[in-house]
C-alpha positions, 0 to 999 in steps of 0.5 A, spaced: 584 068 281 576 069 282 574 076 283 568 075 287 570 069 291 570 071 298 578 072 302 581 073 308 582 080 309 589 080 308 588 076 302 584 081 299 589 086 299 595 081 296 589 081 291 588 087 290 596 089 289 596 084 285 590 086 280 594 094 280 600 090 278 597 086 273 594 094 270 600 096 270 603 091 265 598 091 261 598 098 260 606 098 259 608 101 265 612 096 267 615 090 264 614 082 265 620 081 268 618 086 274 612 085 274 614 078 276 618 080 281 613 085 284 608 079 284 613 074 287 614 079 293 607 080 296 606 076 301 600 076 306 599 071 313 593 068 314 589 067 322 594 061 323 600 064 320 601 061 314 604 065 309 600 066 301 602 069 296 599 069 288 603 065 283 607 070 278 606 066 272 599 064 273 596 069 278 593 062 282 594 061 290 599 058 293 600 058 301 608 057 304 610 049 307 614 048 313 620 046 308 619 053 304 616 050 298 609 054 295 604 049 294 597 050 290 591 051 294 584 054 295 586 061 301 582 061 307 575 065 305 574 069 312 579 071 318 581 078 322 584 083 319 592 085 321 594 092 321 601 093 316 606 098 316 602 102 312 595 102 315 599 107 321 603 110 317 604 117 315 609 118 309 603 121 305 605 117 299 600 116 293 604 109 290 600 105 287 603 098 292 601 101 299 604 095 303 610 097 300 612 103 304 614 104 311 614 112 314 621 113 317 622 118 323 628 122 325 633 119 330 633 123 337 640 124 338 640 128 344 637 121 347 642 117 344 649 117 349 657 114 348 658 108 350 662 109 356 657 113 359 652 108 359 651 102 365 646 098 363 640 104 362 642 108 366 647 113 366 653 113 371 653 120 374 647 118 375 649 113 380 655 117 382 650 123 385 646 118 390 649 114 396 646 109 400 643 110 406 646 109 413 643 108 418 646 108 425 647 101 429 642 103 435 636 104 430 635 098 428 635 095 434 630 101 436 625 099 430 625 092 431 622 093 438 617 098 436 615 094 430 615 089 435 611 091 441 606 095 436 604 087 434 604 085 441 599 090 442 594 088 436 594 081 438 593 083 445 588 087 442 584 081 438 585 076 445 580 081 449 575 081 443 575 074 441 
């Protein structure tokens, strides 16, 4: 892995996961076993959608193929950045692998109803409080002719300003 070669941005944070990682097992704190494994499990995704990782035994790039395979390959040099979890969240943890950790939130229990209570998304008392409207038979007919006769004066009304 060149240091100096130009990445997308997504990559560069893999790679700089990756160089932490590679810190940490030359300096002890973690075994090759699960430094591979750490390694193995970063992952980025390119402009295209393209998985890339870095290859945990040679640090070399591989991008993913359609079958699931890895394939050794240069990475894209320019693209836009993607916002991960762990750029807005706010667990306030100092790990050294920030794209590791997700901020959990309690649940609003009061929001949440048994099953028996919900139709759909609403609930039934809901529904049981409102009746439908009912409209006496006479009132109908009576809007209909006013909606009429309010349109038979607009056309009456265009006919002497044409």
């Amino acid at each position: 892995m060149d240091d100096l070669q130009p990445l997308h941005p997504n990559l560069q944070k893999l790679a700089a996961a990756y160089r932490q990682l590679h810190h940490r097992w030359a300096s002890g704190e973690l075994d090759a076993t699960e430094t591979r494994q750490r390694i193995a499990a970063l992952v980025a995704r390119d402009d295209q959608g393209v998985q890339w990782r870095l290859d945990p035994n040679t640090g070399e790039w591989e991008r993913q193929l359609h079958d699931g395979s890895w394939q050794q390959t240069s990475p894209p040099t320019y693209g836009l950045p993607t916002l991960s979890a762990a750029d807005v969240s706010t667990s306030g943890t100092d790990e050294d692998v920030a794209d590791e950790h997700v901020a959990l939130y309690a649940v609003d229990e009061h929001a949440l109803l048994p099953p028996g209570d919900v139709v759909g998304a609403t609930r039934r008392a809901q529904l049981d409080q409102h009746q439908p409207v009912r409209r006496q038979p006479g009132q109908t007919r009576r809007r209909w002719m006013e909606g009429l006769a309010f349109a038979a004066t607009i056309a009456a009304a265009l006919w002497v300003l044409l």
